[in-house]
DRENLUMLO-836175 format. One record per residue: residue number from 1; residue in one letter; x, y, z of N, C-alpha, C in turn. Coordinates in nm, 3 decimals, padded with zeros to 5 digits. Example, Ala and Ser with C-alpha at 12.3 -4.5 7.8 and 13.67 -1.06 7.14 Angstrom:
ATOM   resi   resn      n.xx      n.yy      n.zz     ca.xx     ca.yy     ca.zz      c.xx      c.yy      c.zz
ATOM      1      A    01.319   -00.569    00.780    01.230   -00.450    00.780    01.320   -00.330    00.780
ATOM      2      S    01.285   -00.225    00.708    01.367   -00.106    00.714    01.290    00.003    00.787
END
This chain:
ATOM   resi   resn      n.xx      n.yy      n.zz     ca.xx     ca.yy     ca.zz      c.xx      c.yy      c.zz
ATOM      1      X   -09.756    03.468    21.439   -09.748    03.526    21.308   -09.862    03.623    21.280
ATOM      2      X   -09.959    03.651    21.363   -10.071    03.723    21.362   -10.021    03.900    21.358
ATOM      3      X   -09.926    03.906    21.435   -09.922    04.029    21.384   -09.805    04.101    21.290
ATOM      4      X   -09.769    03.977    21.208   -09.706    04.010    21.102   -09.798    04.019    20.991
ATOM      5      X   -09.927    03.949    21.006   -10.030    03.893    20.878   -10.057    04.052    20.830
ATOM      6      X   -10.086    04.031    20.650   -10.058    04.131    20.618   -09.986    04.264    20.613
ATOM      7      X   -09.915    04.229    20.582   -09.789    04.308    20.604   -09.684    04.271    20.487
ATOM      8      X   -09.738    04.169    20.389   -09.647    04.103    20.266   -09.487    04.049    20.325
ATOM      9      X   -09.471    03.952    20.239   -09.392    03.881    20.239   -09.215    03.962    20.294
ATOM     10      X   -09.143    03.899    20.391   -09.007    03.899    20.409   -08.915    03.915    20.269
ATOM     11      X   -08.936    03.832    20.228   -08.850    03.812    20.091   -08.883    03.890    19.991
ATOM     12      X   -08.778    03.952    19.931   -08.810    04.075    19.812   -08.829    03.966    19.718
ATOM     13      X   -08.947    04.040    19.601   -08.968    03.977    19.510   -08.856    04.016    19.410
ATOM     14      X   -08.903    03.913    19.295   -08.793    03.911    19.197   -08.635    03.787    19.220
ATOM     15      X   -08.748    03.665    19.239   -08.658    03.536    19.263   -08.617    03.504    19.378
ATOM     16      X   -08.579    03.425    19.395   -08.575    03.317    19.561   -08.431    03.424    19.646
ATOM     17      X   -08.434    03.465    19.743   -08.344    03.504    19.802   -08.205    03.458    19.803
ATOM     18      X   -08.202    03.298    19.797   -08.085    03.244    19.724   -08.063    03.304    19.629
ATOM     19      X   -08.121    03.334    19.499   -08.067    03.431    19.387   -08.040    03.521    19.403
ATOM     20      X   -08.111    03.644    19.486   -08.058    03.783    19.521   -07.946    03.782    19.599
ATOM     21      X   -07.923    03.737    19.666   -07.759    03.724    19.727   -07.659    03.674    19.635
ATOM     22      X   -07.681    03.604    19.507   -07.578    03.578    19.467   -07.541    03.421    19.447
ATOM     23      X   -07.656    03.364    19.488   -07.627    03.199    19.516   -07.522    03.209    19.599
ATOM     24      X   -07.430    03.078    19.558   -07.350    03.022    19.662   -07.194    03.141    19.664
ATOM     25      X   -07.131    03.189    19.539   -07.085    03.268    19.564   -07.127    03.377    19.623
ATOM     26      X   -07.199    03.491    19.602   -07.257    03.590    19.667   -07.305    03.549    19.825
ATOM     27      X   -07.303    03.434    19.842   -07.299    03.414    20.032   -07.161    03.384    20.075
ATOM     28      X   -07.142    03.302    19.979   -06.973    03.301    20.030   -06.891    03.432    20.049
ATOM     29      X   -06.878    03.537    19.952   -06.791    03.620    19.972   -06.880    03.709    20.062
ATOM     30      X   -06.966    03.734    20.131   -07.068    03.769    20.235   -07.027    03.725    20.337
ATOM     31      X   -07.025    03.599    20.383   -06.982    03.556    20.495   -06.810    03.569    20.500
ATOM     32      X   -06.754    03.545    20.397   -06.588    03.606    20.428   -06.599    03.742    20.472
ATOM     33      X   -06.671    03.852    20.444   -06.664    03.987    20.461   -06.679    03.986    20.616
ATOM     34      X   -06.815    03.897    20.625   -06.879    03.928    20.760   -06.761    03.869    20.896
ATOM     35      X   -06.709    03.763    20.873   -06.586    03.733    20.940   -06.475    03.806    20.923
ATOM     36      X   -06.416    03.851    20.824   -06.283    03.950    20.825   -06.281    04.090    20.882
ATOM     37      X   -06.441    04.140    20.851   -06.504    04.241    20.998   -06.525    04.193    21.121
ATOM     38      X   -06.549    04.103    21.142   -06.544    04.096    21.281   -06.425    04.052    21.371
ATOM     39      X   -06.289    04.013    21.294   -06.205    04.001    21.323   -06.154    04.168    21.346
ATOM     40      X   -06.183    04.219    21.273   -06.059    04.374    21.245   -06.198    04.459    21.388
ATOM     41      X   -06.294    04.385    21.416   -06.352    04.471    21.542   -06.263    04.440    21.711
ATOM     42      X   -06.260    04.553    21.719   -06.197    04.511    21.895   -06.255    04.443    21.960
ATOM     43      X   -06.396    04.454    21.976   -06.447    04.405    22.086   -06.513    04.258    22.045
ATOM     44      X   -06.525    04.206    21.916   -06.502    04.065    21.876   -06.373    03.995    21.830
ATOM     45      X   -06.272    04.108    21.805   -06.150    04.020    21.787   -06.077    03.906    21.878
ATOM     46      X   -06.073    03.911    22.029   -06.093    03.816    22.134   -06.130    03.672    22.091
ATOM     47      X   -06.245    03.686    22.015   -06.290    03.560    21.988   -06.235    03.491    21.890
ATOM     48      X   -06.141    03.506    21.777   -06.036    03.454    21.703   -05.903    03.434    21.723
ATOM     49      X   -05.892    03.513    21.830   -05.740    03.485    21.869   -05.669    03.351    21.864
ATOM     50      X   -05.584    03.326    21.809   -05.562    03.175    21.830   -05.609    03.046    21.733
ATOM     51      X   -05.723    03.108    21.656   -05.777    03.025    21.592   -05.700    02.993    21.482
ATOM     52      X   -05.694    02.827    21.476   -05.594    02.744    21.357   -05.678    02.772    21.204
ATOM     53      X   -05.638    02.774    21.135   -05.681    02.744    20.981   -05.797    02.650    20.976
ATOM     54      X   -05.777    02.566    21.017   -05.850    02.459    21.038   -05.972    02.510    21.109
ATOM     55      X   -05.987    02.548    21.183   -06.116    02.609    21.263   -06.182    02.746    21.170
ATOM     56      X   -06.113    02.852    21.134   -06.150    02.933    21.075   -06.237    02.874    20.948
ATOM     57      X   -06.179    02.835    20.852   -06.222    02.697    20.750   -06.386    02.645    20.774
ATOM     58      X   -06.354    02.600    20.931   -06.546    02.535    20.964   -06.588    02.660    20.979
ATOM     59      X   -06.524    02.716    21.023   -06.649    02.799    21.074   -06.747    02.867    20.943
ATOM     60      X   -06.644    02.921    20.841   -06.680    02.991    20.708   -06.786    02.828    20.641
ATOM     61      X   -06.701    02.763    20.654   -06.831    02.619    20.612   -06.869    02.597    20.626
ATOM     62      X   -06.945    02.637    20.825   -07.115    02.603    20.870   -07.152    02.695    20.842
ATOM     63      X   -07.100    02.848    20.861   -07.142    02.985    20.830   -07.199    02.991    20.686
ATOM     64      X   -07.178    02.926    20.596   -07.218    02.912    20.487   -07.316    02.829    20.427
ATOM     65      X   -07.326    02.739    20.471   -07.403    02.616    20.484   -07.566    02.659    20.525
ATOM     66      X   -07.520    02.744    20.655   -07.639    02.803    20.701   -07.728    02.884    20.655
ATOM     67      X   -07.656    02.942    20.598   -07.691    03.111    20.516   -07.778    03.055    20.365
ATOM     68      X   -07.768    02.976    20.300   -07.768    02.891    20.212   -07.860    02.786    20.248
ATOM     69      X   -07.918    02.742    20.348   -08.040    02.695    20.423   -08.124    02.807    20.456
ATOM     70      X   -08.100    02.911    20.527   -08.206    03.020    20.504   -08.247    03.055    20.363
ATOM     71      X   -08.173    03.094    20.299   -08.195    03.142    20.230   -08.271    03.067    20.130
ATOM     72      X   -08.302    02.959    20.100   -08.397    02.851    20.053   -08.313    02.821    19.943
ATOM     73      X   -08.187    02.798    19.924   -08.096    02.766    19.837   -08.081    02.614    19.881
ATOM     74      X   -08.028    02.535    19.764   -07.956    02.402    19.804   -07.802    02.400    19.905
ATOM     75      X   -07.770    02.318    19.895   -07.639    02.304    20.024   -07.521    02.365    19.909
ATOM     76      X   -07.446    02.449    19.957   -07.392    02.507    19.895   -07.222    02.425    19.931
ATOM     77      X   -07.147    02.476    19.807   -07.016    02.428    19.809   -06.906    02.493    19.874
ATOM     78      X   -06.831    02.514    19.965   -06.752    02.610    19.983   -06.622    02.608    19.863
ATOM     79      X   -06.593    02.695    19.787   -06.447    02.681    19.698   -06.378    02.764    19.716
ATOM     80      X   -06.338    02.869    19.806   -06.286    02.940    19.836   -06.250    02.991    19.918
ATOM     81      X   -06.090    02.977    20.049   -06.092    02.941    20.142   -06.054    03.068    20.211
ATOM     82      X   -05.961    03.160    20.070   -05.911    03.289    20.156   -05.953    03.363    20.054
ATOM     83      X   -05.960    03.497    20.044   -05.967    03.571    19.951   -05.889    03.622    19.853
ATOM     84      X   -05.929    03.613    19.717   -05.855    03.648    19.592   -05.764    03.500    19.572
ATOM     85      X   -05.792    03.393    19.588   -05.720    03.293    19.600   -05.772    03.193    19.536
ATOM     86      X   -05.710    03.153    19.414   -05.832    03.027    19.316   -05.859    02.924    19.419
ATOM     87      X   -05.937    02.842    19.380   -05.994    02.692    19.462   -05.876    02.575    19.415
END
């Protein structure tokens, strides 16, 4: 960490990074984006092929989970499984 020292903080000020994203929604619809792009990419689409509901589902729910642990937020809820689609 020595040659990051001084150099100020990672995190923009103006509240916990959990807040600037949006809390748990604003990561959620983040990580849907970030998966529905990488599906519509060629050279990661390969890696969904095939994938059940059921798998897509975890994945957006560790993907989220995670993002929401970085981000120094509590464990977040997933409520929203596809897009534009109530809970």
């Amino acid at each position: 960490m020595t040659a990051c020292s001084g150099q100020g903080s990672l995190i923009p000020t103006g509240g916990s990074l959990h807040n600037q994203l949006g809390r748990m929604d604003g990561i959620e619809a983040t990580v849907e984006r970030f998966i529905f792009a990488s599906v519509r990419n060629e050279t990661l689409n390969p890696a969904f092929k095939g994938m059940s509901f059921f798998e897509y589902f975890r994945l957006k729910y560790n993907f989220v989970q995670q993002m929401c642990e970085i981000a120094g937020g509590p464990a977040c809820v997933v409520t929203h499984v596809l897009p534009n689609t109530p809970a």
